[in-house]
N, C-alpha and C positions, 0 to 999 in steps of 0.2 A: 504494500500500500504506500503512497506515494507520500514526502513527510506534507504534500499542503495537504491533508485529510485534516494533520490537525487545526490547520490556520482556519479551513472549511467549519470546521464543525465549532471553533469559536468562532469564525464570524456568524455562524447561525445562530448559536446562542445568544450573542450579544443582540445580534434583531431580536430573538424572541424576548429576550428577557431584561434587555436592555434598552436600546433605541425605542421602547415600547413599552417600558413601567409604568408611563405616569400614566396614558390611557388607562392602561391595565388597570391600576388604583381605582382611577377612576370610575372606571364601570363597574370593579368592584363593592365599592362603597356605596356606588346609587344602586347597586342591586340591595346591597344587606337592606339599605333603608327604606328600602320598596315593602323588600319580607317582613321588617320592624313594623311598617305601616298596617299590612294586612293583619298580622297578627296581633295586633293593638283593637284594631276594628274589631276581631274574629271575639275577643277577650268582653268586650262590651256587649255583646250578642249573646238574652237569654237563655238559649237552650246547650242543657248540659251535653249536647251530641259535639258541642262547639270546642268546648274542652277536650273531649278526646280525640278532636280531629288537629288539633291544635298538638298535642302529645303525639301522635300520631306524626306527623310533618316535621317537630323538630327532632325526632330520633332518624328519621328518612336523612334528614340536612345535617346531624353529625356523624352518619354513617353512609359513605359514599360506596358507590357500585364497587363490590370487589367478590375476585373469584380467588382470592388467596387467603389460609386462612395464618393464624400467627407465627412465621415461620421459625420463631426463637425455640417455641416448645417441639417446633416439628426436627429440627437439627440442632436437638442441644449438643451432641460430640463433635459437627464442624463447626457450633459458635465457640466450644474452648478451645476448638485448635487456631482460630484466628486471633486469639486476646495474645499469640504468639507473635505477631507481626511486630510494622514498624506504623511510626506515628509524626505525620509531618505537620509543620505548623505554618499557615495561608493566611493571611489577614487574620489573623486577630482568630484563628478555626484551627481550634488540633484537628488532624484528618487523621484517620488511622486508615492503614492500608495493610496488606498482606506484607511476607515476609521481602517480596521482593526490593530492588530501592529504588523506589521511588522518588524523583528530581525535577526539579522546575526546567520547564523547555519553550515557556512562553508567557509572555507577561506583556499585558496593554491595559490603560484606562481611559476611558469616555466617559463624557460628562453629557446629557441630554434631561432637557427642561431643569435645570440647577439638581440634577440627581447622580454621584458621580458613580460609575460602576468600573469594579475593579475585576478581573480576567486575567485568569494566574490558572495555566496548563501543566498536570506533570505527567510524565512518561518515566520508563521505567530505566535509569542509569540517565535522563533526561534529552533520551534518545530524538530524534528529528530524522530517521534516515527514512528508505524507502521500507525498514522492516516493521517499523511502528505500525500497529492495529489495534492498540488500546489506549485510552486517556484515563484520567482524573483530572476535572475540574473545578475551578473555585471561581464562583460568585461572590462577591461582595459588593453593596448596595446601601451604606451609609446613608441613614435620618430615614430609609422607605417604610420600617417599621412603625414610623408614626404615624402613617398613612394607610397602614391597613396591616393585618393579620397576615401570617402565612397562608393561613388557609382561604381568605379571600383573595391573594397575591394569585395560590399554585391554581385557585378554579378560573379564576380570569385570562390566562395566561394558557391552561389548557383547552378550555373552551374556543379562545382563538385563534391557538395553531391549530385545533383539528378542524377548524372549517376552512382553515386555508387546504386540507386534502391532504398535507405534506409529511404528518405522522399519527400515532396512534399511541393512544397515552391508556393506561390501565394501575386507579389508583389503589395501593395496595392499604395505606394506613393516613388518616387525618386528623388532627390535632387541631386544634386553634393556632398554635406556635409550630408544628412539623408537618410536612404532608410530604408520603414515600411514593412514587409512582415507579412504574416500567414504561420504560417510550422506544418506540421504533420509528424512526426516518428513513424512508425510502424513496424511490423514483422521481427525486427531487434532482434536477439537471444539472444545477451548481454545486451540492456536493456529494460526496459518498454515503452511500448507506449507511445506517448505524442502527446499532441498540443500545440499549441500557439503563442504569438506575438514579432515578434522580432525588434528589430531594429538597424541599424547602425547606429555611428555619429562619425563624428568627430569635434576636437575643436584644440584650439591650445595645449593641453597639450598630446593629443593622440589620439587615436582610441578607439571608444567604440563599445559595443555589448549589447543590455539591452533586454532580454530575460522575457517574461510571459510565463510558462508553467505549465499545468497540466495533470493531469492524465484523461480528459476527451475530448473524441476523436473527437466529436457535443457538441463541446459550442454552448451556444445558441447565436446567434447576439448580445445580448444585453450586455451580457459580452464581445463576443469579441469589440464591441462596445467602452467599456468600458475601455478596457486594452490598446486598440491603441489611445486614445485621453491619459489616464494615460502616456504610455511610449511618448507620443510626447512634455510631458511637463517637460521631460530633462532636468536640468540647467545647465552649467558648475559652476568655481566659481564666474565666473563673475555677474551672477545671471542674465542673458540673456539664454531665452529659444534658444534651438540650431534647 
């Protein structure tokens, strides 16, 4: 694989996640407030059926579509063998990775509508050649946690890459503060295929995005397995998993 896959797959990131926050915020916040509204109305309205449909609605909206169940309990022997790995440190984000070593191989920051995003790529020995077929990346998004939740950041932001056609997101775990997806990119002309595991957080210093990708489109479980217990083990520098 050729090394611009990686430049590819952050410059895509950075449109999706980047050049595109503050809408994102945006229509995320006018949505919550839309649901606030109705639900305020529904709350006011005599019949006790209103109440349950109310309870009803907000367990649907903290439990999003998912076909996976918690895969901590499903592979507790490959989550102790990963607390073996290494652990790198990205803005202000311990990342814990596998044993391999993992090093910076790209680093850029944009500033779009006074929001500034920071784009920090590692590879493995912080490789750039034609054999690179895997990434870890880091998001960092200073002050966007003020403007909204991870979990109204990762629905706004998924919602409108999958209507752009371009990939397919499948989220596994949502929080208010963390939300884990799987996403695949394909038959997108500008860059290479990809899969992988993504994740939002925030903390108090910003908004993150911590991306596993590679160039193989059927990982098998046991990597993706693998990569979603790694990105959930996050630290700020507080050194409290987020």
């Amino acid at each position: 694989m050729p090394a611009k896959w990686i430049a590819a797959a952050a410059a895509l990131m950075v449109l999706v996640f980047g050049s595109g926050c503050s809408l994102a915020v945006k229509q995320a916040i006018e949505a919550e407030q839309q649901k606030e509204v109705k639900q305020a109305e529904k709350k006011e309205e005599p019949s006790n059926d209103s109440s349950e449909e109310e309870a009803d609605e907000d367990t649907d909206a903290a439990q999003p579509p998912s076909n996976s169940d918690d895969f901590d309990s499903q592979n507790p022997d490959d989550s102790d063998s990963y607390l073996e790995g290494n652990e790198v440190t990205v803005s202000h984000l311990k990342v814990k990775t596998d044993k391999r070593n993992w090093q910076e191989a790209n680093s850029e920051t944009q500033t779009e509508d006074n929001l500034k995003v920071e784009t920090t790529s590692l590879t493995v020995d912080g490789d750039t050649s034609i054999n690179v077929d895997e990434m870890i990346m880091v998001q960092y998004i200073p002050g966007l946690q003020k403007e909204a939740t991870a979990q109204q950041y990762a629905q706004a932001v998924i919602k409108g890459d999958e209507s752009s056609g371009r990939s397919e997101w499948n989220v596994l775990e949502a929080q208010e503060d963390s939300v884990l997806s799987e996403v695949k990119v394909k038959d997108d002309p500008e860059i290479a295929d990809m899969s992988g595991v993504v994740r939002f957080l925030s903390t108090d210093k910003g908004m993150y995005i911590l991306y596993y990708l590679t160039s193989d489109m059927n990982m098998p479980q046991d990597k993706k397995s693998k990569w979603q217990y790694l990105l959930k083990q996050a630290k700020g520098d507080e050194g409290v998993t987020l």
